[in-house]
RODO-2510 file (C-alpha; in nm, 4 decimals, decimal comma):
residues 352
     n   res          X          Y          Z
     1     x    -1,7741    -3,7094    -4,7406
     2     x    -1,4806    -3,9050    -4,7383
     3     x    -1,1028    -3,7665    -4,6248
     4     x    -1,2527    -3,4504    -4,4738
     5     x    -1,2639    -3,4179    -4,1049
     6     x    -1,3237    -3,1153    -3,8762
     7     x    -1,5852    -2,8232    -4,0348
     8     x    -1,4812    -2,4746    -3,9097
     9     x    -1,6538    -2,1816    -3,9046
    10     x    -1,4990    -1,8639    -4,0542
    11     x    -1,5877    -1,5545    -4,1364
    12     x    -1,4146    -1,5149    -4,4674
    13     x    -1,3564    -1,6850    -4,7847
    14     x    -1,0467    -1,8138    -4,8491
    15     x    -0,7629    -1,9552    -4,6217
    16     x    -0,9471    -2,0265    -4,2936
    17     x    -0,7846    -2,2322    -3,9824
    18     x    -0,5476    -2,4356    -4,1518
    19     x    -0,3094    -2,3450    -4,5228
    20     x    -0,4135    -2,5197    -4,8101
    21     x    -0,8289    -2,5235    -4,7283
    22     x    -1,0773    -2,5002    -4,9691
    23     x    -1,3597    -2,2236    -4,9284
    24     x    -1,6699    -2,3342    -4,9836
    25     x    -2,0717    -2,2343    -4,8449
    26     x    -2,0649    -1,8936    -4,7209
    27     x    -1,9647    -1,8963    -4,3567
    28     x    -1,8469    -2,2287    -4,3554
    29     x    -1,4669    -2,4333    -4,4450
    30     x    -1,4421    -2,8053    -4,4911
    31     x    -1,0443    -2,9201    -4,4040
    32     x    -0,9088    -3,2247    -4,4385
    33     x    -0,6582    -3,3219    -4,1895
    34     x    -0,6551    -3,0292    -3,9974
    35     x    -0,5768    -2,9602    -3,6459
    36     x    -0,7520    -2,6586    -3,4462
    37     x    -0,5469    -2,4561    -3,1405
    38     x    -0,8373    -2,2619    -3,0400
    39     x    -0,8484    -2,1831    -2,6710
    40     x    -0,9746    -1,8480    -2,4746
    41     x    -0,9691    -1,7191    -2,1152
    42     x    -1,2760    -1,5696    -1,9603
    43     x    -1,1165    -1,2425    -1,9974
    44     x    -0,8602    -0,9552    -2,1549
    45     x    -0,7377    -0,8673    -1,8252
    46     x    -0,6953    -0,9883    -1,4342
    47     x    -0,5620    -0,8261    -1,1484
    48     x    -0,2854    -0,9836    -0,9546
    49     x    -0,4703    -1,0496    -0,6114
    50     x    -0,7472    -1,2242    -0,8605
    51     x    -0,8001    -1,5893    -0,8567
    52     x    -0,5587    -1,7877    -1,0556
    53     x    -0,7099    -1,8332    -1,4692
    54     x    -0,7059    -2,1181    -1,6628
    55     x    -0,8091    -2,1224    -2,0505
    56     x    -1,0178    -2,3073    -2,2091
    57     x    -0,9144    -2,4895    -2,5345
    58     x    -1,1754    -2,5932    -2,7239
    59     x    -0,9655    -2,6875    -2,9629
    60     x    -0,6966    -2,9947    -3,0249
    61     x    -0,5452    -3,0836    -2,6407
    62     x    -0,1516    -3,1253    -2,6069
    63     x    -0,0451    -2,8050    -2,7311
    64     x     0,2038    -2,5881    -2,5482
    65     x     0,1319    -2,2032    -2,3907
    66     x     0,3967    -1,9690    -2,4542
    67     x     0,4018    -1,6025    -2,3523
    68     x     0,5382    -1,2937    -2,4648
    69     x     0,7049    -1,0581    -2,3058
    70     x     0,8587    -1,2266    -2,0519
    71     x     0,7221    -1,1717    -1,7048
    72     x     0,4242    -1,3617    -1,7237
    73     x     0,3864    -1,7181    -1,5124
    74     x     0,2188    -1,9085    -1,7102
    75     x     0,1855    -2,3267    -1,7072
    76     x     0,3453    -2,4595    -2,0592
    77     x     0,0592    -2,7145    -2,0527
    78     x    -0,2392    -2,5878    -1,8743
    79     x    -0,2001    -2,2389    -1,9546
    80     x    -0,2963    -2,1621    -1,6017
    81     x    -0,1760    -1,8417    -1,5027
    82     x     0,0080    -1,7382    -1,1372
    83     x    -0,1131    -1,4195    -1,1199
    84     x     0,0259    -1,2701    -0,7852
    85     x     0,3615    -1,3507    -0,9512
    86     x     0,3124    -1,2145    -1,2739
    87     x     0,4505    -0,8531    -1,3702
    88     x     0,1839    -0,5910    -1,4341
    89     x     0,1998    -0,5727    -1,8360
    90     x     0,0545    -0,6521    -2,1599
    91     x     0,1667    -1,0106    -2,3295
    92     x     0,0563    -1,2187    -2,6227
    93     x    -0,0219    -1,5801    -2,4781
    94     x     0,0524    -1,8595    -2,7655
    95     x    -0,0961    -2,2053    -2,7840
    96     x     0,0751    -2,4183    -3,0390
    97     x     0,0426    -2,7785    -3,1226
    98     x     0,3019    -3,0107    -3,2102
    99     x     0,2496    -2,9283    -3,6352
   100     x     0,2743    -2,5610    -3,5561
   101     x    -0,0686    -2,4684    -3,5620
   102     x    -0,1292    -2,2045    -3,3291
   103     x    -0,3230    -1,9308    -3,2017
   104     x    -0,3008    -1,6260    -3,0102
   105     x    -0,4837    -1,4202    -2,7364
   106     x    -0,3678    -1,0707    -2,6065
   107     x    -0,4536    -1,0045    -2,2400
   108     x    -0,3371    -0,7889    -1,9377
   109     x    -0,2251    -0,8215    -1,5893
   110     x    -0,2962    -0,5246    -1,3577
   111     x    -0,2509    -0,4500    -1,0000
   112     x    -0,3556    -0,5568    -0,7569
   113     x    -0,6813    -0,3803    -0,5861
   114     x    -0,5950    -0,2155    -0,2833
   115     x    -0,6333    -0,3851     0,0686
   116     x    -0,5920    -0,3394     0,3834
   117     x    -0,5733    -0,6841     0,5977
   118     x    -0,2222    -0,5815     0,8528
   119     x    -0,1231    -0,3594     1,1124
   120     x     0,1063    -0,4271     1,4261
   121     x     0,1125    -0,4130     1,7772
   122     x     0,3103    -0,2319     2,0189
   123     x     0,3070    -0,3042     2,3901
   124     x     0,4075     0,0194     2,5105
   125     x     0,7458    -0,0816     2,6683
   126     x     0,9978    -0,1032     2,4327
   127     x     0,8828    -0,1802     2,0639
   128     x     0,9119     0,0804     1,7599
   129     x     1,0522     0,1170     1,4843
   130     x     1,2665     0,3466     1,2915
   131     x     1,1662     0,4624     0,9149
   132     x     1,5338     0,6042     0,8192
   133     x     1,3064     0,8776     0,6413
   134     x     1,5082     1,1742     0,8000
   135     x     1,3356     1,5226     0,7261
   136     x     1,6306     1,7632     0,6867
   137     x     1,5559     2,0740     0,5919
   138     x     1,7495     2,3631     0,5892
   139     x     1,4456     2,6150     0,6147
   140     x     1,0611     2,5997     0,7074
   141     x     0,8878     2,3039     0,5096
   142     x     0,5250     2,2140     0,4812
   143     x     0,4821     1,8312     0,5286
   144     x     0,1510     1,5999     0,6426
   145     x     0,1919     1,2778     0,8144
   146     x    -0,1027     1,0204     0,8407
   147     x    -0,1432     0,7504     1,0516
   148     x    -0,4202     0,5183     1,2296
   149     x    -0,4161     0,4002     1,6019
   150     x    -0,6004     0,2029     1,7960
   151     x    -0,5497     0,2445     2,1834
   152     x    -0,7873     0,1470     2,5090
   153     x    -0,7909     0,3434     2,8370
   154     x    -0,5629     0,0833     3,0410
   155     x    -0,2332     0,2716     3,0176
   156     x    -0,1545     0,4793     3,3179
   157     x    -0,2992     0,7885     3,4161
   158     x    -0,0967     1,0827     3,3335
   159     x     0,1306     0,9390     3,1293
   160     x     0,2344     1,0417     2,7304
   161     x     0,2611     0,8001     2,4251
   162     x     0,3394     0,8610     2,1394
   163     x     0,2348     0,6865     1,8207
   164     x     0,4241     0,8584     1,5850
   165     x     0,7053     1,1215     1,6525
   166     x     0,9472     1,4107     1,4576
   167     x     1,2206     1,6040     1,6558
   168     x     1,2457     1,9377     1,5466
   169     x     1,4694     2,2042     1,6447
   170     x     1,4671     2,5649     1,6002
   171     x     1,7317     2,8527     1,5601
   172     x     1,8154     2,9879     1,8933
   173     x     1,7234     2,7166     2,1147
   174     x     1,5822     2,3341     2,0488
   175     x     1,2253     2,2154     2,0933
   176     x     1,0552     1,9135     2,0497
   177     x     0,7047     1,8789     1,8204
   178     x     0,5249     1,6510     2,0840
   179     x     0,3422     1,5110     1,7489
   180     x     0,1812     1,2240     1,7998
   181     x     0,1205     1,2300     2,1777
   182     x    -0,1781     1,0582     2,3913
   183     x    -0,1609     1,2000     2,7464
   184     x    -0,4601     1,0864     2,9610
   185     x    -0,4942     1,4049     3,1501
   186     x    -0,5836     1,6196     2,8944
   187     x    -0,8985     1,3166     2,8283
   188     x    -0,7017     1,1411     2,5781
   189     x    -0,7375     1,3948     2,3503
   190     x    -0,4615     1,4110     2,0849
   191     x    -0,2020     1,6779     2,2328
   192     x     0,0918     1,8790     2,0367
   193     x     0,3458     2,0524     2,2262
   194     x     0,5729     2,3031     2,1435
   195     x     0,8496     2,3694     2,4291
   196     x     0,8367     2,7287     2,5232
   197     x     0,5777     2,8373     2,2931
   198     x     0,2342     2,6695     2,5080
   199     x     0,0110     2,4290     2,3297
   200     x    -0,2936     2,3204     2,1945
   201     x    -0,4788     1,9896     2,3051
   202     x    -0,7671     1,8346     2,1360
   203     x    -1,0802     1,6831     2,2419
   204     x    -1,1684     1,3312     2,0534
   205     x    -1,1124     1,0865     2,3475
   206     x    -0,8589     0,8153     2,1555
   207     x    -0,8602     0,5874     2,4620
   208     x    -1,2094     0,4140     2,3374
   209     x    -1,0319     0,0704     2,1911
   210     x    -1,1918     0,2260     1,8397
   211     x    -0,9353     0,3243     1,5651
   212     x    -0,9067     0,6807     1,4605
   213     x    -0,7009     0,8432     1,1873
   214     x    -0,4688     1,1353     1,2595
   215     x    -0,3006     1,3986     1,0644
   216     x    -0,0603     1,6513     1,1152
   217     x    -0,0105     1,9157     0,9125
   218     x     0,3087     2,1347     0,9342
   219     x     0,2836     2,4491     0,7270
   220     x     0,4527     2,7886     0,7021
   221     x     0,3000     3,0860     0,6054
   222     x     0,6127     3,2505     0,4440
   223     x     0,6414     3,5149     0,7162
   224     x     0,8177     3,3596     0,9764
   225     x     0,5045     3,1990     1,1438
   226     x     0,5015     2,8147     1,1530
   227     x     0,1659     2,5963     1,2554
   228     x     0,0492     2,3032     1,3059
   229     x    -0,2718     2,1222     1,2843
   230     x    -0,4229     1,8127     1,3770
   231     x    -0,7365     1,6513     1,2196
   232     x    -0,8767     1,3643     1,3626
   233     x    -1,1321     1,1141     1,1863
   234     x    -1,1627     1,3097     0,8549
   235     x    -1,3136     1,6155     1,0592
   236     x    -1,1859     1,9018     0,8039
   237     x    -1,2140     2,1533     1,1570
   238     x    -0,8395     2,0614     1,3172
   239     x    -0,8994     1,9239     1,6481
   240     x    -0,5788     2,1265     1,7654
   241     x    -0,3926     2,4013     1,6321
   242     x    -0,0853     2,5818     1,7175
   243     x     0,1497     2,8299     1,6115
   244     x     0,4981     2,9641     1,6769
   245     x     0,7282     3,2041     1,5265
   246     x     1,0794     3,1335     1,4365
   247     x     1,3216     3,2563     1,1680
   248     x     1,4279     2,8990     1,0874
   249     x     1,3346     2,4855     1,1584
   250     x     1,5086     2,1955     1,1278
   251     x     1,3695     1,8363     1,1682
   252     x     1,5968     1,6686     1,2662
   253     x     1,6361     1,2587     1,3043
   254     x     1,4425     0,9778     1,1658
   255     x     1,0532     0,9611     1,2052
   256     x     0,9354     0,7069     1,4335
   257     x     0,6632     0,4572     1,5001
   258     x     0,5573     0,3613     1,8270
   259     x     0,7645     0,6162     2,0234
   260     x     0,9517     0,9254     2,0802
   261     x     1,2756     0,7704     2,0087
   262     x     1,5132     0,4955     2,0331
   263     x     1,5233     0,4907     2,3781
   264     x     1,1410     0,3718     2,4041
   265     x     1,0777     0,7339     2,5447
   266     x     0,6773     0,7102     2,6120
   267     x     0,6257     0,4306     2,3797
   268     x     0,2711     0,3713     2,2755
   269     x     0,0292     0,0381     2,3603
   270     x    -0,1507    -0,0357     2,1222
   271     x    -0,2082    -0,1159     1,7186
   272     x    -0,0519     0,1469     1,4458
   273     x    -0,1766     0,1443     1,0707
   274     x    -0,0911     0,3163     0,7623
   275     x     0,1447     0,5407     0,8566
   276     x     0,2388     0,8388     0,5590
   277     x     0,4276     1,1058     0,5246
   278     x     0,3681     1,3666     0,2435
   279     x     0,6252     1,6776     0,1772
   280     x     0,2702     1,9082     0,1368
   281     x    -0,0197     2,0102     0,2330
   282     x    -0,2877     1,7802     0,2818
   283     x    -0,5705     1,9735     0,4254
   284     x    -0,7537     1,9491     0,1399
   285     x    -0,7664     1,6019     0,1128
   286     x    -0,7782     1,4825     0,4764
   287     x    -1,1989     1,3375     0,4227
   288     x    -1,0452     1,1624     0,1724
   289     x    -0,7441     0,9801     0,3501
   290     x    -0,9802     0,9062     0,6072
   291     x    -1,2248     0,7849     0,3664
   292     x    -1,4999     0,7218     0,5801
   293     x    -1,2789     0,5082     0,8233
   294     x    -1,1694     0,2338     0,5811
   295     x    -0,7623     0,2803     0,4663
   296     x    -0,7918     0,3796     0,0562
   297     x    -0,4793     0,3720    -0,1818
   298     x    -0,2493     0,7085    -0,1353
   299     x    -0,0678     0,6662    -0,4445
   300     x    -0,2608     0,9277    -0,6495
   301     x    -0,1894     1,1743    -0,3260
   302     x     0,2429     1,0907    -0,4050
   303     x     0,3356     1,0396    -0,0385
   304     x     0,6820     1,0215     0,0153
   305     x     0,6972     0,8073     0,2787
   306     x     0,3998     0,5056     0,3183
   307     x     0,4287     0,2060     0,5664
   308     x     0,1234    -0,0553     0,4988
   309     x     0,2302    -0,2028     0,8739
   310     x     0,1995    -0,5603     0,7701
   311     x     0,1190    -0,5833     0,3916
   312     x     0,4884    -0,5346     0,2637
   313     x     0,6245    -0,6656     0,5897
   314     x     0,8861    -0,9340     0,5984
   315     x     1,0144    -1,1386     0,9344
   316     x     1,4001    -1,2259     0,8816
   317     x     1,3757    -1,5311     1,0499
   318     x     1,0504    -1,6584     1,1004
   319     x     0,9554    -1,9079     1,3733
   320     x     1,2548    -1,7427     1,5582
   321     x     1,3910    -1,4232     1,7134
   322     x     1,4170    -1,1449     1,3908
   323     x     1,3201    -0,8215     1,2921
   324     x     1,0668    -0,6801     1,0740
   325     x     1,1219    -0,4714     0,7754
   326     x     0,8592    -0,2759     0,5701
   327     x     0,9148    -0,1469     0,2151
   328     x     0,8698     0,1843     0,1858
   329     x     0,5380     0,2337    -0,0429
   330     x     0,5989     0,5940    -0,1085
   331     x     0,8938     0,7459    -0,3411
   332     x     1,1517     0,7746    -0,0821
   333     x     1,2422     0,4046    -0,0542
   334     x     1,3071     0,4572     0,3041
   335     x     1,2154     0,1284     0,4011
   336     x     1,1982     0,0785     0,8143
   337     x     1,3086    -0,1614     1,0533
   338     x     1,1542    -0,2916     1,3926
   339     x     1,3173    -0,2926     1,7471
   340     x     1,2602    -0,5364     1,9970
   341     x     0,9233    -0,6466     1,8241
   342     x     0,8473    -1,0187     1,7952
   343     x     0,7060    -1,2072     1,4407
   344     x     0,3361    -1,2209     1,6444
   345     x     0,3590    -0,8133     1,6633
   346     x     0,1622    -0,8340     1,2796
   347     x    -0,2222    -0,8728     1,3220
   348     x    -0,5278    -0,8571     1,0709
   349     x    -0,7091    -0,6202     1,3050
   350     x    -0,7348    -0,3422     1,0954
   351     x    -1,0187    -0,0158     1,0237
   352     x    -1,3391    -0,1608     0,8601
***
């Protein structure tokens, strides 16, 4: 059959690939002339740590890929898609040939699935850092903070670290929330201490070179009692808890990672992980933040502070002397910076 090239199949009667085509057989259209921009990816959505996708165009080659909305990074003549620099949306993708013919497929980019592959190293001499999230309250608040440490039993007997620490003062006097605190006399158990008021020490030894999640829990019972709790490896029982009784508290200061302060006061050897802070109550959900030892997303939980340690890090002068700043993953955008820690601080051991 003379002057007719390509045979499509369609569904319809009618106008099928190309204008101007003439129906004919009932699933089938004869057109003369006609060019085809068919193509497809392997699917309607990817997530952005997902291997780069390239369509296939089955279909006339030397067509152009187009995408709409913007945000999309897309090749103009592969239609191979970047995905870990794409924006999480919906687009249109376009393939068009040179005579206008195209054709259209709708797909998705979502976020990434959560990982955990960083955390980063403190030698216990003068490396911390400094979140600038600064817990001022006028009265008694109820806050959680959650991190994950990973310690061995070389550092020196009798002495305190502290992995993560809050200053706190109260009316009539100032004391200091040891929160945080190894101290290898009470068996490297996790120890809180209130000035004044006694304390409570825990039992888990944390000096095994295993990693162990810890959470604090600071909570006020509306009658002028204040406690707080420490759970340790998703074990809903606390592994210390302590109360005082004040009319008022004030934290005061930033929070910080890897020791007591800025002037390395008992600052803690060894690795630090995942480090949140939440402005309520997590008791209930402490199995699942420990999450049978492996780091899981917190976004559903709405921390308010969240430091991956080494996921959103970035080294201000790599191959050189710099500092380390992580984006703050939580809603306060309180991002922190590192002190006196080197670019080889960030490691991939992490909890499996």
């Amino acid at each position: 059959m003379s002057g007719f090239g390509k045979i499509y199949e369609s569904s319809n009667w009618g106008v099928g690939v190309c204008d101007n085509t003439i129906g004919w057989g009932s699933s089938y259209k004869s057109i003369s002339n006609c060019s085809d921009a068919s193509f497809s990816y392997s699917a309607d959505s990817f997530a952005q740590d997902g291997s780069n996708p390239t369509p296939t165009i089955t279909g006339d080659a030397g067509g152009t890929f187009t995408a709409t909305p913007a945000g999309l990074s897309i090749n103009s003549s592969t239609g191979l898609i970047t995905l870990s620099t794409s924006s999480v949306n919906s687009y249109t993708v376009k393939y068009e040939l040179s005579d206008g013919t195209f054709t259209e497929q709708s797909l998705a980019i979502t976020a990434a699935s959560f990982a955990n592959v960083n955390s980063f190293s403190f030698d216990g001499v003068d490396e911390y850092m400094t979140t600038g999230l600064n817990l001022a309250y006028t009265a008694v608040p109820t806050f959680s903070i959650s991190y994950w440490i990973k310690t061995s039993a070389s550092f020196t007997n009798f002495a305190s670290y502290f992995a993560v620490a809050v200053n706190v003062s109260y009316a009539g006097g100032s004391y200091l929330y040891a929160a945080g605190r190894l101290f290898k006399s009470q068996h490297n158990g996790l120890l809180v201490i209130i000035q004044g008021d006694g304390s409570s020490s825990g039992s888990t030894a944390l000096d095994d070179g295993d990693w162990h999640n810890i959470i604090q829990v600071y909570t006020d019972n509306g009658g002028g009692e204040q406690r707080v709790r420490i759970y340790v490896d998703g074990n809903t029982t606390p592994e210390a808890d302590l109360a005082a009784t004040h009319s008022y508290i004030k934290l005061t200061g930033d929070l910080f990672i890897g020791a007591r302060n800025a002037s390395n006061d008992r600052a803690f050897p060894g690795l630090i992980d995942e480090v949140s802070v939440f402005n309520t109550d997590q008791t209930s959900n402490v199995s699942t933040i420990y999450n049978s030892g492996v780091p899981s997303d917190l976004t559903s939980l709405s921390p308010i502070g969240w430091w991956r340690m080494g996921e959103e890090a970035t080294f201000s002068n790599p191959g050189g002397t710099g500092n380390w700043t992580l984006t703050d993953q939580g809603s306060g955008s309180n991002d922190a910076t590192s002190a006196n820690m080197e670019e080889a601080d960030k490691t991939t051991d992490v909890p499996t």
